[in-house]
C-alpha positions as CSV (number, residue, x, y, z in Angstrom):
1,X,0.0,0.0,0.0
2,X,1.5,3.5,-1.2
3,X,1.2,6.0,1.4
4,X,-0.2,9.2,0.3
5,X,1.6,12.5,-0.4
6,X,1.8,14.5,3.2
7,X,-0.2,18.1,2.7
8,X,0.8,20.4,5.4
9,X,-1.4,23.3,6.2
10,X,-0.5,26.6,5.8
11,X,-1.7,27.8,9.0
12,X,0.9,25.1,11.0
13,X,3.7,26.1,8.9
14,X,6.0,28.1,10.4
15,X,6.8,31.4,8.9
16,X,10.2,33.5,9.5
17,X,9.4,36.8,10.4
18,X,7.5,38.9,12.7
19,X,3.7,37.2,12.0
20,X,5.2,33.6,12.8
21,X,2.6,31.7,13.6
22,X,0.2,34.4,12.7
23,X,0.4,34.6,9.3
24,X,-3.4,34.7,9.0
25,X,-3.5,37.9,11.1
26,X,-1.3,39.7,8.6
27,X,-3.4,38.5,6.0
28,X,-6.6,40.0,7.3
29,X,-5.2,42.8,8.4
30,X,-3.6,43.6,4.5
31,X,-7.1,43.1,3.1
32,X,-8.9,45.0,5.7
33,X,-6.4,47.6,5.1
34,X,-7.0,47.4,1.6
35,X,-10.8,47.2,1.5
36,X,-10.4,50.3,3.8
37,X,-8.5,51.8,1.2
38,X,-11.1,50.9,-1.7
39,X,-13.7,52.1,0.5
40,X,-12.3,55.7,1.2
41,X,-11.2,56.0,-2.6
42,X,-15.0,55.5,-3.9
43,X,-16.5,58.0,-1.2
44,X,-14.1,60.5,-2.2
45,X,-15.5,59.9,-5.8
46,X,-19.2,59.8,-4.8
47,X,-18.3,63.3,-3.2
48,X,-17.1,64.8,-5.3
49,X,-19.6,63.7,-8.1
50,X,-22.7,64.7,-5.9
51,X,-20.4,68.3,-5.1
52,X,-19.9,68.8,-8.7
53,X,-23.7,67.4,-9.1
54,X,-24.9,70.7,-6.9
55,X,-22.9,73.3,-8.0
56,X,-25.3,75.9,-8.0
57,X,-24.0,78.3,-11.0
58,X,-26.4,81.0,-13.1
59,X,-28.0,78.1,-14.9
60,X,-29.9,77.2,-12.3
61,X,-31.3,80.9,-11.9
62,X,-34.3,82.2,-14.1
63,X,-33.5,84.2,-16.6
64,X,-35.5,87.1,-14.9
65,X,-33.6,86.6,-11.8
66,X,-30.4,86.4,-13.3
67,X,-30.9,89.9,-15.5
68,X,-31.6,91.3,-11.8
69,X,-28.5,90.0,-10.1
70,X,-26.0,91.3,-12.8
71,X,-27.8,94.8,-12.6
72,X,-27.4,94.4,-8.8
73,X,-23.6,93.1,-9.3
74,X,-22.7,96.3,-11.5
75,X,-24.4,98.5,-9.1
76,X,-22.5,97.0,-6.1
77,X,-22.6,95.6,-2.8
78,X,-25.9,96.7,-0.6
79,X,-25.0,98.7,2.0
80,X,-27.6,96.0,3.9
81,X,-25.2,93.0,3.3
82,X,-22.5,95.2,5.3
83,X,-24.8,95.2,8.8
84,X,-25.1,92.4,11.5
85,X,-27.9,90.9,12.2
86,X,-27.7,91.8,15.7
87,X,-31.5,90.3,17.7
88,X,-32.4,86.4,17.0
89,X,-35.4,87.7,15.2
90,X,-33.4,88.9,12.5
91,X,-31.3,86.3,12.5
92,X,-33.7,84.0,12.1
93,X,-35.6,86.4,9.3
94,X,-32.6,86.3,7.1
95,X,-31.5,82.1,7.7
96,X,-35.4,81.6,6.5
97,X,-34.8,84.1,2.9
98,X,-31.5,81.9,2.4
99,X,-33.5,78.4,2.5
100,X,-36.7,79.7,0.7
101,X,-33.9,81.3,-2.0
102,X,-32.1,77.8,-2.5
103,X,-35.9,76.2,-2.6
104,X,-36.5,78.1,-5.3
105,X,-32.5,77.3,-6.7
106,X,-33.4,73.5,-6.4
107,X,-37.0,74.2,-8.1
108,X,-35.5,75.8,-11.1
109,X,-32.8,72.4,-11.2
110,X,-35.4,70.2,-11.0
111,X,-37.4,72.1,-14.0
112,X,-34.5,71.7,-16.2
113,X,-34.0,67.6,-15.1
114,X,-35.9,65.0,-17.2
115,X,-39.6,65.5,-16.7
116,X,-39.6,61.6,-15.6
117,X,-37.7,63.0,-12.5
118,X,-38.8,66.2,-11.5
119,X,-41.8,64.7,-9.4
120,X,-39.4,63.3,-6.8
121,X,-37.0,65.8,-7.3
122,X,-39.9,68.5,-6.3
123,X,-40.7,66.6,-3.2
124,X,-37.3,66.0,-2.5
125,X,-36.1,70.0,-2.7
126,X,-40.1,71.1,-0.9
127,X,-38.7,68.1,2.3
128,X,-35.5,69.8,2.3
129,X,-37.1,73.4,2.5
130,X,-39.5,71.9,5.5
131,X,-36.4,70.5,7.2
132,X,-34.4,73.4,7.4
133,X,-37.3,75.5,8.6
134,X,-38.3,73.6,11.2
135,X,-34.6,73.4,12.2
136,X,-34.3,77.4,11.9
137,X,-37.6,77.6,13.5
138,X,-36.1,75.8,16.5
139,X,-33.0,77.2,16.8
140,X,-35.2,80.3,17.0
141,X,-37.3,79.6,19.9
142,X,-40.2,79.6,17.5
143,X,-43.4,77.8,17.7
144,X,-44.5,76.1,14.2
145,X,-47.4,77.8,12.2
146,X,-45.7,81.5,13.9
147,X,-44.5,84.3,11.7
148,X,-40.8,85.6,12.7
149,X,-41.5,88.9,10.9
């Protein structure tokens, strides 16, 4: 009777170096590391896709609007822009024009998207405006269904 061929297993042979025994750890640890390393290379790409994505640029401004804001731009800055808002009220006044002015922003965006999209992206801009509200509302001390003006 032949005897067969001894295999030897790779995790009971020995290994020079500073794993020894523990080859297996290494191992794991080099994929981890380089899963890790995939990972955080195809965020960074989703990023900077969905920043590039959002750019808000004069495109996404009505024409109207964007005939205004180069008259404005030639004429200079407001002497408005230059003050502090000083009480929480105004504060608060001006936070809520900046998120009804980028509702409007993503409303024009989602008018020039593919008509098959522009229902979701609708709701999706009018959750974001009710979000951000509620959140400036609340930062603001004030009640829901209250004016701050």
């Amino acid at each position: 009777m032949q005897s067969l061929p001894r295999r030897r297993h790779h995790l009971t042979q020995h290994r020079a170096g500073i794993a020894g025994p523990f080859h297996f750890v290494e191992v794991k640890m080099k994929v981890h590391s380089d899963v890790k390393h995939v990972f955080s290379a195809a965020l960074l790409l989703a990023a900077s896709a969905l920043a590039a994505a959002q750019n808000s640029n004069d495109a996404m401004v009505a024409p109207a609007a964007a005939s205004k804001q180069t008259n404005e731009i030639a004429a200079g800055d407001p002497a408005r822009w230059h003050r502090e808002d000083v009480t929480v009220q105004q504060r608060s006044h001006s936070r809520q024009k900046e998120i009804s002015a980028a509702l409007a922003e993503a409303k024009n965006a989602c008018r020039q998207g593919p008509a098959t999209e522009r229902p979701g992206c609708l709701k999706a801009a009018q959750d974001t405006w009710k979000e951000e509200m509620a959140a400036a509302r609340a930062e603001a001390g004030v009640q829901p269904g209250t004016r701050t003006r």
